[in-house]
PAVEX-731962 format. One line per 10 residues: number of its first residue (from 0); their letters; for each residue y, x, z of N, C-alpha, C. Coordinates in Angstrom, 2 decimals. Layout:
<recs>
NUM> A> Y,X,Z,Y,X,Z,Y,X,Z  ... $
</recs>
This chain:
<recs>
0> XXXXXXXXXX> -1.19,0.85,0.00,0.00,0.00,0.00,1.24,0.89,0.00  2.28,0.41,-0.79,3.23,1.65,-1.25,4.27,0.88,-0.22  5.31,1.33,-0.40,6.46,1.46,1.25,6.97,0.07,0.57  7.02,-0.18,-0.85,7.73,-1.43,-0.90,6.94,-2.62,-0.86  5.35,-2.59,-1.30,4.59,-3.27,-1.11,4.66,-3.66,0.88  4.47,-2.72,1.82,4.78,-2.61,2.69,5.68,-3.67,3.75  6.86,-3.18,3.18,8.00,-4.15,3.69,8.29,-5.87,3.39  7.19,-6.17,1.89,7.69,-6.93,1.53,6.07,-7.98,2.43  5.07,-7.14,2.86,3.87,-7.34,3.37,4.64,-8.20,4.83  5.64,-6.83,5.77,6.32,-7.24,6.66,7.23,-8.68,6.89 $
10> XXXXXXXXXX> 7.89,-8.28,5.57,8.80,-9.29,5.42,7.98,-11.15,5.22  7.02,-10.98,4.48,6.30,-12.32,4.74,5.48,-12.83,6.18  5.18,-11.67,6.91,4.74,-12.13,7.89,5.58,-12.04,9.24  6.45,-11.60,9.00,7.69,-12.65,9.73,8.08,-13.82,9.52  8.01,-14.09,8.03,8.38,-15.85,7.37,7.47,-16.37,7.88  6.48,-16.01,7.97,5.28,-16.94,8.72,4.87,-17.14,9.79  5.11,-16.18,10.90,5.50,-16.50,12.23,6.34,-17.39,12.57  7.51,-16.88,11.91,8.91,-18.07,12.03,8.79,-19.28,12.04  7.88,-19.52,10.94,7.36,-20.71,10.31,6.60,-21.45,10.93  5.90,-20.99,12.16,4.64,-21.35,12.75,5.08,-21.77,13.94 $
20> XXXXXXXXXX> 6.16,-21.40,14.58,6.93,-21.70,15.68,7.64,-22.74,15.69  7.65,-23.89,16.76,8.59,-25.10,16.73,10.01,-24.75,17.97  10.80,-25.34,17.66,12.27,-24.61,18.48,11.57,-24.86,20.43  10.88,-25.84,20.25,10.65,-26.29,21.96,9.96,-24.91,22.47  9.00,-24.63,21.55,8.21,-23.30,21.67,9.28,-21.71,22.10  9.99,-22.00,21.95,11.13,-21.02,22.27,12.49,-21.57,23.24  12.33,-22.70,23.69,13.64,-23.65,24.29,14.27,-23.97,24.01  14.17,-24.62,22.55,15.41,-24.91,21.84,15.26,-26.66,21.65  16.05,-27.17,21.98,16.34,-28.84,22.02,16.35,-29.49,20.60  14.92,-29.49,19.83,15.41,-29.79,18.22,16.63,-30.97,17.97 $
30> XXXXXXXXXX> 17.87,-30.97,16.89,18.34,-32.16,17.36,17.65,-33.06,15.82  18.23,-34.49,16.09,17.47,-35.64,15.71,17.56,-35.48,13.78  18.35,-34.48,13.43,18.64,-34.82,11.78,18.20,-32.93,11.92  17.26,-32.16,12.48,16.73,-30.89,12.01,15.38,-31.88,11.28  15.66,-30.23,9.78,14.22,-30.52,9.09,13.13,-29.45,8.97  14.06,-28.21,9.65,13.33,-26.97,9.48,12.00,-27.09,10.57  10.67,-27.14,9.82,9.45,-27.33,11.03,9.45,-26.11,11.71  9.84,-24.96,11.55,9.53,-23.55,12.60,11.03,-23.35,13.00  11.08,-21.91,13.37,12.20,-21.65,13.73,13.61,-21.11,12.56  15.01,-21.13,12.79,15.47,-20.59,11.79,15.71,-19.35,11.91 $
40> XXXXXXXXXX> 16.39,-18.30,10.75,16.78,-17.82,10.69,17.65,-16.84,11.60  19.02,-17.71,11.90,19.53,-17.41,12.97,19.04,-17.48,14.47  18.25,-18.43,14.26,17.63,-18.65,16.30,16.86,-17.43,16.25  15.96,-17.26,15.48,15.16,-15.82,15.73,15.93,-14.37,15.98  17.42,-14.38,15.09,18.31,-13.47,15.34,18.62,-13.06,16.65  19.06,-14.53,17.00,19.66,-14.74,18.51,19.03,-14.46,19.51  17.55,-14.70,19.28,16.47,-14.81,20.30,16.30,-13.08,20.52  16.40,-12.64,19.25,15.79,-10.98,18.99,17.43,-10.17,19.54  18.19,-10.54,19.57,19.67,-9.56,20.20,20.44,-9.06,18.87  20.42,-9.84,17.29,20.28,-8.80,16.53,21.26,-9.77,15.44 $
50> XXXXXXXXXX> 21.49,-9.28,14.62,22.97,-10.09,13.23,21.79,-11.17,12.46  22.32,-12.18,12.00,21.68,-12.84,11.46,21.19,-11.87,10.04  22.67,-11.32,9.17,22.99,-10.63,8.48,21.22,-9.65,8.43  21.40,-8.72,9.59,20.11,-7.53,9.37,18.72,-8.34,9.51  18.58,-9.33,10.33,17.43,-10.00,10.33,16.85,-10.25,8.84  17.83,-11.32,7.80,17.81,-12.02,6.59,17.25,-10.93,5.43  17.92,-9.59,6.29,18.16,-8.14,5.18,16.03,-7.97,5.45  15.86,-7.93,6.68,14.53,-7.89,7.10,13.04,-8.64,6.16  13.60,-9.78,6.09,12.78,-10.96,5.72,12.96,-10.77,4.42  13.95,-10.02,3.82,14.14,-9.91,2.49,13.47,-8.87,1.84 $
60> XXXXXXXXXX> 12.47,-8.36,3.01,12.26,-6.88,2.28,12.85,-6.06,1.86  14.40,-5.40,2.41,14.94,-4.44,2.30,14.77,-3.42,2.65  15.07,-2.06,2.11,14.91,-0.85,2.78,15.92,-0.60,4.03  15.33,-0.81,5.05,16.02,-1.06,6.07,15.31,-0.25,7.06  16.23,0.64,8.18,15.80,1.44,9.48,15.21,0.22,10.59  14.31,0.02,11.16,14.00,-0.91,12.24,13.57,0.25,13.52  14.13,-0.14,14.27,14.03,0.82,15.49,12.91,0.10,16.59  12.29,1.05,17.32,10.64,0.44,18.09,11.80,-1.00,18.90  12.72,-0.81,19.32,13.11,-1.61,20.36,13.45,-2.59,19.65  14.04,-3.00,18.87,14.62,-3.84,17.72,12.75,-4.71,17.38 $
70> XXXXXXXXXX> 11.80,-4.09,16.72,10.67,-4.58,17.07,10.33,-5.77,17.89  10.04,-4.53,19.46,9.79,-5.37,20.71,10.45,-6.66,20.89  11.89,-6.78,20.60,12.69,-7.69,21.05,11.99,-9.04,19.75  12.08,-8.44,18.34,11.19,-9.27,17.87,10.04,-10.07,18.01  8.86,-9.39,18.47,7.94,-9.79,18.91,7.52,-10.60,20.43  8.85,-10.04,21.25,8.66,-11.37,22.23,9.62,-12.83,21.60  10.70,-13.13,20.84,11.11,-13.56,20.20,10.45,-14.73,19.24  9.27,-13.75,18.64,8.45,-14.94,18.04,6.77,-14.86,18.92  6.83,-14.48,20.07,5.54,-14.90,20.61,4.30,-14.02,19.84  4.31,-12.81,19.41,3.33,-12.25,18.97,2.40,-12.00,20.16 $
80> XXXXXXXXXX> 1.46,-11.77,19.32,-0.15,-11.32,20.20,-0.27,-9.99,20.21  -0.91,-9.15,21.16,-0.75,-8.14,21.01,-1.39,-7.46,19.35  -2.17,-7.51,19.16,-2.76,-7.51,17.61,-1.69,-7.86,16.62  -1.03,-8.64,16.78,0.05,-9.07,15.67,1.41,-7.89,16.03  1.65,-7.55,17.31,3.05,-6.59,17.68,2.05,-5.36,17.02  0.83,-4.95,17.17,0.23,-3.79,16.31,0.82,-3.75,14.93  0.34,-4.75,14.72,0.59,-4.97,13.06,1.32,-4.78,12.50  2.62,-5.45,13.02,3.52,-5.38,12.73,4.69,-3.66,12.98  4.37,-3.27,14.06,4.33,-1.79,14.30,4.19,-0.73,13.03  2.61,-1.11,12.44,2.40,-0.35,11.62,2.75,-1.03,10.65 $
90> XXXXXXXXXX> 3.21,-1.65,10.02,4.14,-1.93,8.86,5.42,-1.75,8.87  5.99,-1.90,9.66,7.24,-1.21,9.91,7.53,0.71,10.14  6.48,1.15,10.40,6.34,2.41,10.53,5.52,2.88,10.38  5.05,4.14,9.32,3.35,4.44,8.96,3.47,5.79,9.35  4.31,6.32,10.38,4.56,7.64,10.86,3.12,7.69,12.07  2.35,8.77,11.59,0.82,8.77,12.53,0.13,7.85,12.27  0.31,6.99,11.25,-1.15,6.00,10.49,-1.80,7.14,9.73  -2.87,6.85,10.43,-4.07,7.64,9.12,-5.43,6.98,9.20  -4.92,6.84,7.50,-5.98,6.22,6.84,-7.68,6.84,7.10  -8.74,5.98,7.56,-9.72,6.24,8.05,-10.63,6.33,6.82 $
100> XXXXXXXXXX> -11.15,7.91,6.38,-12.64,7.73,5.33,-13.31,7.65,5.45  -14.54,7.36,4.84,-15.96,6.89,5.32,-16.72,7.37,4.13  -17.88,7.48,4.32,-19.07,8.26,3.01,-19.23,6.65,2.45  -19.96,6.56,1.39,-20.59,6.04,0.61,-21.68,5.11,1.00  -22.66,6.31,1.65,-23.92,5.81,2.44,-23.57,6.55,3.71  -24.40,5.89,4.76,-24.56,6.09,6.12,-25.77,7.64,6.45  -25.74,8.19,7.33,-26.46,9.30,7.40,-27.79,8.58,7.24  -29.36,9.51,7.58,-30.07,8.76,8.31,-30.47,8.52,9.52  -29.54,9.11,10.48,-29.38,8.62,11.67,-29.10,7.25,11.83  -28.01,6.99,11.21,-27.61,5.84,11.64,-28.73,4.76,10.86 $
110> XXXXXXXXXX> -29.16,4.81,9.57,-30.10,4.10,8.88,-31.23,3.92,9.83  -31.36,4.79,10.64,-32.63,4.77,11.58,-32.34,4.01,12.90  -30.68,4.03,13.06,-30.62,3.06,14.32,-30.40,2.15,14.25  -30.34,1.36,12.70,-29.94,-0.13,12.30,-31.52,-0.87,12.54  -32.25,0.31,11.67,-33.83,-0.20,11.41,-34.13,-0.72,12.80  -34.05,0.14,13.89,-34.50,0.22,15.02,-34.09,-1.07,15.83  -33.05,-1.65,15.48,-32.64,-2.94,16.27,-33.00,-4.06,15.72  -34.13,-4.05,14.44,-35.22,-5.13,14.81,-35.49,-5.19,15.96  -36.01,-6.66,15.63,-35.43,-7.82,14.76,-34.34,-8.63,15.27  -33.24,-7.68,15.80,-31.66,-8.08,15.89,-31.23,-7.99,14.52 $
120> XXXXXXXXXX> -30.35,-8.97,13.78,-29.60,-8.26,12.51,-28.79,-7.57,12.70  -28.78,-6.66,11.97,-27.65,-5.00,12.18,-26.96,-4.82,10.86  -25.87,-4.50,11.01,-25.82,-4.02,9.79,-24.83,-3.32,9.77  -23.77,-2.11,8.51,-22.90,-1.12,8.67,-21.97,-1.51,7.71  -20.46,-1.35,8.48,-19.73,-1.47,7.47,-18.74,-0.51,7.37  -18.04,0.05,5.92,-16.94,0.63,6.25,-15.43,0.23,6.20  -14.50,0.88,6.41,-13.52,0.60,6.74,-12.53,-0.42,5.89  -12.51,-0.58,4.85,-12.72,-1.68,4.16,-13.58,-3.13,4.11  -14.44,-2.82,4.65,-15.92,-4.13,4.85,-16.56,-3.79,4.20  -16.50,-3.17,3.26,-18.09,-3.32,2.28,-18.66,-2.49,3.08 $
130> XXXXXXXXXX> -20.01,-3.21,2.48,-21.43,-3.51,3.48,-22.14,-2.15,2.73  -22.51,-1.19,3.87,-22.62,0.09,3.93,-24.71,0.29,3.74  -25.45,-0.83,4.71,-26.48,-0.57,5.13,-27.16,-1.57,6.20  -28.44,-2.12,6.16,-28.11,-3.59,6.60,-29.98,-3.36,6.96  -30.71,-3.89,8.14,-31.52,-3.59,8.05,-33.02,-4.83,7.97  -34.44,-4.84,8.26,-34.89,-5.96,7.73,-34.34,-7.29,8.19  -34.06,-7.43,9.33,-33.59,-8.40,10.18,-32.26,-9.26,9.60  -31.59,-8.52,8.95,-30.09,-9.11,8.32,-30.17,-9.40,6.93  -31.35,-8.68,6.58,-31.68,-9.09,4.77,-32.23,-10.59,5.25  -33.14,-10.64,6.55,-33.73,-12.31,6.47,-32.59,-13.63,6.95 $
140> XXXXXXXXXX> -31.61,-12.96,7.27,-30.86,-13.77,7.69,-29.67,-14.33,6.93  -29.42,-13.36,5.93,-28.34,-13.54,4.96,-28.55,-13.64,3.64  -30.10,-13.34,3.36,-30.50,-12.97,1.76,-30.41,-11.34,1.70  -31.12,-10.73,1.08,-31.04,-9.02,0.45,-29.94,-9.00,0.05  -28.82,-8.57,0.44,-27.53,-7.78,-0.12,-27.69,-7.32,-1.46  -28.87,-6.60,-1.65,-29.48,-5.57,-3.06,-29.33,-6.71,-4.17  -29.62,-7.97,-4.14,-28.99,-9.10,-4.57,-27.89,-9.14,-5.67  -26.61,-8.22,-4.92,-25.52,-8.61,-5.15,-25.20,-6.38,-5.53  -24.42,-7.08,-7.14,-24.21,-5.21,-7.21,-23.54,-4.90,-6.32  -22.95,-3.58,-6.10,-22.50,-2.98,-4.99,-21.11,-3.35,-4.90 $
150> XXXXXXXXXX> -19.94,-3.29,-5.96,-18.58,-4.21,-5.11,-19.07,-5.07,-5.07  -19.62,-6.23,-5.15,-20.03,-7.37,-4.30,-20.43,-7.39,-3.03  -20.66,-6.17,-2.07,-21.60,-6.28,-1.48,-20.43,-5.87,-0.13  -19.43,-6.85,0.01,-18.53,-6.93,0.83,-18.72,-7.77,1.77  -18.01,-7.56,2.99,-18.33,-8.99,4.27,-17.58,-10.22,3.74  -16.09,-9.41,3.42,-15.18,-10.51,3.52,-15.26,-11.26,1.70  -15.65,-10.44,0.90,-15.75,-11.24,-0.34,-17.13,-11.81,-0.56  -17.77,-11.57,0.27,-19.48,-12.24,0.42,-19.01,-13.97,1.14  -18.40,-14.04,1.96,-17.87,-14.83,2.95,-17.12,-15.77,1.96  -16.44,-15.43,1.28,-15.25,-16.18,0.49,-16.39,-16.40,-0.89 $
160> XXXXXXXXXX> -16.95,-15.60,-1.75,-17.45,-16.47,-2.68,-18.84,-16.42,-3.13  -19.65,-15.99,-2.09,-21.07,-15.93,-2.48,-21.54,-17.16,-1.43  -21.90,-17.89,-2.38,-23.25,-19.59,-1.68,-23.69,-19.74,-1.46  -24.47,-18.31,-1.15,-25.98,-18.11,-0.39,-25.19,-17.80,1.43  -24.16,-16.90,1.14,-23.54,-16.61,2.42,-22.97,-17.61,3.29  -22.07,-18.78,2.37,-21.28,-19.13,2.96,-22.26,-20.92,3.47  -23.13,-20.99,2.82,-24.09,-22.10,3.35,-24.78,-21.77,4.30  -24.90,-20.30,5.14,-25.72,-20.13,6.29,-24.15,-20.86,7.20  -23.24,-20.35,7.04,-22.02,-20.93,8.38,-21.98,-22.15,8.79  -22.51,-22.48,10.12,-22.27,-23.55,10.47,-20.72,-24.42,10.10 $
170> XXXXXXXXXX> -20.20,-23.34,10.82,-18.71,-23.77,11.05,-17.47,-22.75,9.91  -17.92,-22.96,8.94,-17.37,-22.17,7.75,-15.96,-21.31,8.09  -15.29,-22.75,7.96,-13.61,-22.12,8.17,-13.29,-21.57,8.97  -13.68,-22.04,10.30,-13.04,-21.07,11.33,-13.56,-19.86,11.58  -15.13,-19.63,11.07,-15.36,-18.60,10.98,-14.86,-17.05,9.74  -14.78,-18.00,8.80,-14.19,-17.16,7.66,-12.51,-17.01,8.00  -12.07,-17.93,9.05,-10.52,-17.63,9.14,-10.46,-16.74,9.97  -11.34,-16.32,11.15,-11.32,-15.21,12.13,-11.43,-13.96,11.36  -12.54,-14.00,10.10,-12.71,-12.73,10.08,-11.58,-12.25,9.19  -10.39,-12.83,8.68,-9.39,-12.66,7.39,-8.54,-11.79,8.57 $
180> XXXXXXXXXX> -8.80,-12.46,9.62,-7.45,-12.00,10.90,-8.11,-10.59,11.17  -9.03,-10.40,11.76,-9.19,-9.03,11.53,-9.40,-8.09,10.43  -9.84,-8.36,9.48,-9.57,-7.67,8.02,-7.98,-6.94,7.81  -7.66,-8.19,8.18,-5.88,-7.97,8.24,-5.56,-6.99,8.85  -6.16,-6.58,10.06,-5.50,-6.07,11.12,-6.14,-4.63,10.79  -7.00,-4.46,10.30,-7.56,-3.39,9.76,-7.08,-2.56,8.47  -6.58,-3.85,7.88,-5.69,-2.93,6.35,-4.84,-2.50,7.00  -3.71,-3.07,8.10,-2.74,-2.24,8.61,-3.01,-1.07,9.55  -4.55,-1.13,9.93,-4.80,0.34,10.41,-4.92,1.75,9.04  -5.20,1.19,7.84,-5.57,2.16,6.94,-4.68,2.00,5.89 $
190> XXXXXXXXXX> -3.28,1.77,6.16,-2.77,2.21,5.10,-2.58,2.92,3.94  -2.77,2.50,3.07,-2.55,3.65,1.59,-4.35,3.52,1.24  -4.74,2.79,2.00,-6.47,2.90,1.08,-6.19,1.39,0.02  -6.88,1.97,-1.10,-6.28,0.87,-2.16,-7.37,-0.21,-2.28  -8.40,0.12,-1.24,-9.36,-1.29,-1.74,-9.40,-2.24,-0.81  -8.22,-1.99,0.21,-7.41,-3.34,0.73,-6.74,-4.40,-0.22  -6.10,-3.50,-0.88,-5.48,-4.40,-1.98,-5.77,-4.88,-2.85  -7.29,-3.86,-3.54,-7.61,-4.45,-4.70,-8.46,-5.73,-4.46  -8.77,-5.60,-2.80,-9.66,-6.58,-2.63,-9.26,-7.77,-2.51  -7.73,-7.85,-1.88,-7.45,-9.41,-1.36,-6.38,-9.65,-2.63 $
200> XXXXXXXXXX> -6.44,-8.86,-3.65,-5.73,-9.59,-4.79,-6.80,-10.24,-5.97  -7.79,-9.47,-5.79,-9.17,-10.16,-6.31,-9.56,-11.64,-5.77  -9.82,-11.70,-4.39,-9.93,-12.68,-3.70,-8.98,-14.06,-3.50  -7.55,-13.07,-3.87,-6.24,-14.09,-3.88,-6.19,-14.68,-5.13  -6.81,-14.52,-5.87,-6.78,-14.76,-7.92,-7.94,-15.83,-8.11  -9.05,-16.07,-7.17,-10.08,-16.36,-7.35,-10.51,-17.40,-6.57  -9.92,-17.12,-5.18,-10.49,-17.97,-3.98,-9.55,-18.95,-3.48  -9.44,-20.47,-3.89,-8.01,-21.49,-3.19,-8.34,-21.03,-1.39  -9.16,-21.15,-1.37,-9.38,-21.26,0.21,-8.97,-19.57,0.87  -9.32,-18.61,0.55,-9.11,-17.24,0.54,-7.30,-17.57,0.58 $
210> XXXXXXXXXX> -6.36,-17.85,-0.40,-5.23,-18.18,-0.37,-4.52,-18.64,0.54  -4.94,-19.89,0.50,-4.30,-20.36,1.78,-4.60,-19.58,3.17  -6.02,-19.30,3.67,-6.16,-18.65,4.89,-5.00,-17.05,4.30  -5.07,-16.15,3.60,-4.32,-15.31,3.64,-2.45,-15.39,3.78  -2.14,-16.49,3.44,-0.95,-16.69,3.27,-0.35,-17.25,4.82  -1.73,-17.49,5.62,-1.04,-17.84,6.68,-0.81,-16.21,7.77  -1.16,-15.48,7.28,-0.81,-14.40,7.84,-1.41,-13.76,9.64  -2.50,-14.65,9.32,-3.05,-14.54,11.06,-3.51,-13.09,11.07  -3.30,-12.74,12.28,-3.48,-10.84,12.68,-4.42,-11.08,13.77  -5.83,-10.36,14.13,-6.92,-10.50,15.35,-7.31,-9.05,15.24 $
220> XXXXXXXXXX> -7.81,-8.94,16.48,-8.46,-7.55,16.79,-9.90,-8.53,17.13  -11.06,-7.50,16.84,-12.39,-7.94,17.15,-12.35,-8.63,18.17  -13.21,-9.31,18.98,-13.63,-9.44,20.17,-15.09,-10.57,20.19  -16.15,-9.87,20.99,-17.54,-10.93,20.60,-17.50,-11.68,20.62  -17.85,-12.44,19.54,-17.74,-13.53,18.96,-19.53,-14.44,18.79  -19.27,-15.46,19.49,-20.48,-16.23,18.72,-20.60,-17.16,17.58  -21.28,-16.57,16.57,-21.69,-17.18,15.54,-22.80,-18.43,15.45  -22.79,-19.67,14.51,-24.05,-20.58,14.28,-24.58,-20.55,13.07  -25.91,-19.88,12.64,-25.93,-20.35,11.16,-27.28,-21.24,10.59  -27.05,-21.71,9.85,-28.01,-22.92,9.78,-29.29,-22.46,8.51 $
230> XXXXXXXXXX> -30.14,-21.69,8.86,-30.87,-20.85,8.46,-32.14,-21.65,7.17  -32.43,-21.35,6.23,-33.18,-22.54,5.05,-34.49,-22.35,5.98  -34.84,-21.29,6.30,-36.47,-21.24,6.54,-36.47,-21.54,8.40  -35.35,-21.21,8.85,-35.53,-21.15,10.61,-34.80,-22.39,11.38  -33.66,-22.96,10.42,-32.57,-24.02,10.88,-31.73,-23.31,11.62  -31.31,-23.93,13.33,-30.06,-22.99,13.89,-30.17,-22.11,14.55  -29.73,-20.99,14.28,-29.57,-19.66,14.61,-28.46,-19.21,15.76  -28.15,-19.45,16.89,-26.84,-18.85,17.74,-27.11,-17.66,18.05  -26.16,-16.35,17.53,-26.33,-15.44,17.90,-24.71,-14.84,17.78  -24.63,-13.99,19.29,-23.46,-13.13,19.59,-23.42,-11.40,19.21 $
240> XXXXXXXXXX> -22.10,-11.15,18.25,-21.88,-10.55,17.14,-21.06,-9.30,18.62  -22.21,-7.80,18.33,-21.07,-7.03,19.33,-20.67,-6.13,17.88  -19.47,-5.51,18.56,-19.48,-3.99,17.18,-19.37,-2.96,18.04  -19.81,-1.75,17.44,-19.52,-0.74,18.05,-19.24,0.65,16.73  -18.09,1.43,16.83,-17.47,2.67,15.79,-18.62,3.88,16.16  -19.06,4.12,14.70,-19.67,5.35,14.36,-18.82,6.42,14.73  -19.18,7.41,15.54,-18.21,8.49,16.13,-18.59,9.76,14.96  -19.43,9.74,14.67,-19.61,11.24,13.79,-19.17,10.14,12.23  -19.28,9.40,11.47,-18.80,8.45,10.60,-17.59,7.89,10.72  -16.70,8.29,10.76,-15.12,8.01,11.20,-15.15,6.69,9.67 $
250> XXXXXXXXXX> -14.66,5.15,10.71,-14.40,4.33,9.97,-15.54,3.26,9.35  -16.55,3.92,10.05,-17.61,3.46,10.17,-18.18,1.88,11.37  -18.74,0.83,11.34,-18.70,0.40,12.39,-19.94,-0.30,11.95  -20.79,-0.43,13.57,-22.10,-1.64,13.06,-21.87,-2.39,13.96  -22.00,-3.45,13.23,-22.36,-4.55,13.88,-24.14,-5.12,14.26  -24.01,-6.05,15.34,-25.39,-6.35,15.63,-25.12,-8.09,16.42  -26.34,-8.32,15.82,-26.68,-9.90,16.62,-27.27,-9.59,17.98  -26.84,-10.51,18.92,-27.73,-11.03,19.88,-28.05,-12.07,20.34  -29.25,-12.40,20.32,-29.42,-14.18,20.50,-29.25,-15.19,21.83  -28.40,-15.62,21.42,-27.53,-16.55,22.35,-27.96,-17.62,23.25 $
260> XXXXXXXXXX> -29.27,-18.19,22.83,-30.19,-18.81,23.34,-31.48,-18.47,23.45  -32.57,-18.91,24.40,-33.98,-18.50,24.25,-34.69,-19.58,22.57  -33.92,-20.39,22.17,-34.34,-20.57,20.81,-34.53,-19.82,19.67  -33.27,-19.23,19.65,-32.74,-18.24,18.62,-33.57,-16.89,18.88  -33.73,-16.30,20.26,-34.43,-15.35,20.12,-35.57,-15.45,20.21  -36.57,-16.08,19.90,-37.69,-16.45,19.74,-38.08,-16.50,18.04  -37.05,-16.97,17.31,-37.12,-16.97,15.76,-36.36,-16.00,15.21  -36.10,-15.29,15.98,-35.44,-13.53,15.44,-36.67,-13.05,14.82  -37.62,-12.35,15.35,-38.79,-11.72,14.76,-39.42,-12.05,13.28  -39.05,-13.63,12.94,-39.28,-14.02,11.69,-38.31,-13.60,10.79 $
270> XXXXXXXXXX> -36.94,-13.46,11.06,-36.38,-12.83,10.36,-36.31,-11.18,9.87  -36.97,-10.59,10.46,-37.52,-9.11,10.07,-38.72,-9.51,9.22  -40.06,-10.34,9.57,-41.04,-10.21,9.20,-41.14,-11.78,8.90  -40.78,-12.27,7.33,-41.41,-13.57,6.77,-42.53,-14.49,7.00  -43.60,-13.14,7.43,-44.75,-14.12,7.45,-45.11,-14.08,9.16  -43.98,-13.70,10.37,-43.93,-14.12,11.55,-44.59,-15.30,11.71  -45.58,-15.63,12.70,-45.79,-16.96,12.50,-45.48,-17.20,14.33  -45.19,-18.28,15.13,-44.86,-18.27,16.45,-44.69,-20.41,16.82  -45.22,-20.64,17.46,-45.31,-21.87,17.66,-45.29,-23.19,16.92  -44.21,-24.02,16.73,-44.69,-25.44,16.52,-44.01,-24.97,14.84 $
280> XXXXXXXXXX> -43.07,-24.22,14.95,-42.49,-23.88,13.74,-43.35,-22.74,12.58  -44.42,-22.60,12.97,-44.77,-21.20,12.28,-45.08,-21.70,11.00  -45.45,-22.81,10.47,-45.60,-23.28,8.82,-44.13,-22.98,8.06  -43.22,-23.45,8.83,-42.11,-23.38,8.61,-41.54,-22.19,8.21  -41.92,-21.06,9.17,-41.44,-19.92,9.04,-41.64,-19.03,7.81  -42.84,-19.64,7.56,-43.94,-18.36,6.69,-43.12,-19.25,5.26  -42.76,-20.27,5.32,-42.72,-21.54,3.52,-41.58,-21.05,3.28  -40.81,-20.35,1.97,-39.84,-20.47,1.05,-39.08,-19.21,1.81  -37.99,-19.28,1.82,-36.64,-18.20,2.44,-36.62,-17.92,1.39  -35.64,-16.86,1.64,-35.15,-15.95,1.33,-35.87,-14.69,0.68 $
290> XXXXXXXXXX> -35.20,-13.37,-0.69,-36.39,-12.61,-1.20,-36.55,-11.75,0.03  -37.96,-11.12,-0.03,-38.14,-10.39,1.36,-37.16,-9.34,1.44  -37.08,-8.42,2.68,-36.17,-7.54,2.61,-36.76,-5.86,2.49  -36.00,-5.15,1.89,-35.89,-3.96,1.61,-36.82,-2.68,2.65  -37.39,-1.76,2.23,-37.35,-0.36,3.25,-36.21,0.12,3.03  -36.35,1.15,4.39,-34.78,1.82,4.98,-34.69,2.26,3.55  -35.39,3.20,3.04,-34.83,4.16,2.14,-34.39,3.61,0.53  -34.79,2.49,0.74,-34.58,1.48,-0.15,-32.91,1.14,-0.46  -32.82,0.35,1.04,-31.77,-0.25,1.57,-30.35,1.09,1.22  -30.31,2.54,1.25,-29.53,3.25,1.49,-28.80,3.42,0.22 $
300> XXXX> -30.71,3.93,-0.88,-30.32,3.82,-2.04,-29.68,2.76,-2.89  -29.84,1.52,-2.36,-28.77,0.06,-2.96,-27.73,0.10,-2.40  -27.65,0.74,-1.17,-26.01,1.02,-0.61,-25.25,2.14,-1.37  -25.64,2.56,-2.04,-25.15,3.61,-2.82,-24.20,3.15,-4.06 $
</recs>
C-alpha cells in the first residue's frame, strides 16, 4: 500500500466510524430537523480539540502531518477499540512497520506438528491468509484444499467465494464478518505487502457481500472464537478456534480446533479417518463426504 493509497485507506475509515456513531453516543442532544445518522464533521473536530478545516483536510486524504496526540484525542472522540486506535496508528504512521515474510511452504517441523494434532483440525497460514498447510483432520472438515489451485487456497477468499466452504458455516455472516475485521487488522500490520491489496480488490470486484462487509471498515484483533459448522457427513460440529505465531516462521500462524462439546469431540476422529466408524452415527460417518484427505508430504507439495 503506497502512502497515498494509505491516507486515503485512513481517510475512509474515519468516514466510517463517524458514520457509525449517533450524536447521543457522544452527548450530543440530536435536534428534531438533524438528518446526518452519525456524527458530523465539525462535532468530531470539537470532540478531537482540533479545526474543522484540518479534520475535513484529514478525511480528504491529504498529505497532512498527524501528530500521536492529535490521534489519541481522535480515537477517544470516536470511541475506537483498542484494535481500531492500532490501526489507525499504523496508517497514519508506517515509521517501525515491518512488513512480516513468510516461506512458501512450512518447514517439516511444523508439517509434523499440524499432522500430530489429529484429529483436531489444524491448519497454517501466512501472513496474508493463504492457506500454507492443513492436516488430515481439516481436509475432512472443509474439503481437500488441493481442490482448489494455490491462489485459491486462501482463508478469507475461500470464505467469500468457495460453496463448499461457505455451506459448512452455520452462522455465515457473522462469521465471515469477524474474520474481514481481523484480516484488516493484519494488512495494517504488513504494510507494503501487495497481496493485501491484490486480494481485497479481487474480492471487492467479485464479492457483493465481501463489499459491503469491507466498506464497513470493522478493525478486530484475534481472540478464541467459537465456531458451528454443519458438516454433510457428521451434521454439527462446535469447535473453539485457538492461534498460536510460528516463532522460527516469522508471519506464520496455526490455527487449531477444539471441540466444544463432548458431541463434537467424539466425531472429530471421523474427520481424520472417513471410514471412523463410532456409535449410533457410524453408517453415517463412513456414507459420502468429502474427497479423502492428503499425506503430509502430499499436503506440502500442494502447498507449494
Amino acid at each position: 500500500m503506497d502512502s497515498t493509497a494509505q491516507r486515503q485507506e485512513l481517510a475512509d475509515f474515519l468516514r466510517a466510524r463517524r458514520g457509525q456513531l449517533s450524536p447521543r453516543d457522544v452527548g450530543i442532544e440530536p435536534g428534531p430537523r438533524r438528518r446526518t445518522p452519525g456524527l458530523r464533521r465539525e462535532e468530531v473536530a470539537h470532540l478531537s480539540g482540533v479545526s474543522v478545516t484540518w479534520y475535513t483536510w484529514l478525511e480528504q486524504a491529504r498529505d497532512i502531518t498527524v501528530s500521536r496526540q492529535v490521534l489519541d484525542s481522535l480515537a477517544r472522540a470516536l470511541h475506537l477499540t483498542t484494535a481500531e486506535k492500532l490501526y489507525m496508528y499504523r496508517l497514519a504512521d508506517t515509521q517501525g512497520v515491518v512488513r512480516q515474510e513468510a516461506a512458501d511452504a512450512p518447514g517439516p517441523e511444523l508439517q509434523r506438528l499440524v499432522d500430530a494434532l489429529n484429529p483436531n483440525p489444524t491448519y497454517l497460514i501466512g501472513p496474508s491468509w493463504d492457506l500454507l498447510a492443513w492436516n488430515a483432520a481439516e481436509a475432512g472438515l472443509i474439503g481437500d484444499p488441493a481442490r482448489l489451485a494455490g491462489h485459491e487456497r486462501n482463508i478469507i477468499r475461500m470464505v467469500f467465494t468457495d460453496p463448499e466452504t461457505r455451506g459448512l458455516l452455520v452462522d455465515w455472516r457473522a462469521q465471515a464478518s469477524g474474520l474481514l475485521a481481523q484480516f484488516r487488522a493484519d494488512a495494517a500490520r504488513n504494510l507494503g505487502d501487495p497481496r493485501f491489496e491484490q486480494l481485497s480488490n479481487e474480492l471487492y470486484a467479485v464479492s457483493d457481500e465481501f463489499r459491503e462487509l469491507w466498506d464497513e471498515h470493522r478493525v478486530a484483533d484475534f481472540g478464541s472464537a467459537r465456531w458451528e459448522f454443519d458438516h454433510p457427513r457428521l451434521g454439527r460440529l462446535a469447535v473453539d478456534y485457538v492461534r498460536l505465531a510460528a516463532l522460527q516462521s516469522p508471519g506464520v500462524k496455526l490455527f487449531t480446533c477444539l471441540p466444544a462439546d463432548p458431541e463434537t469431540e467424539a466425531k472429530l476422529p471421523a474427520l481424520a479417518d472417513p471410514h471412523h466408524t463410532f456409535g449410533p452415527v457410524g453408517a453415517e460417518a463412513v456414507a459420502g463426504g468429502f474427497r479423502g484427505p492428503l499425506r503430509g508430504d502430499q499436503r506440502v507439495r500442494a502447498a507449494r
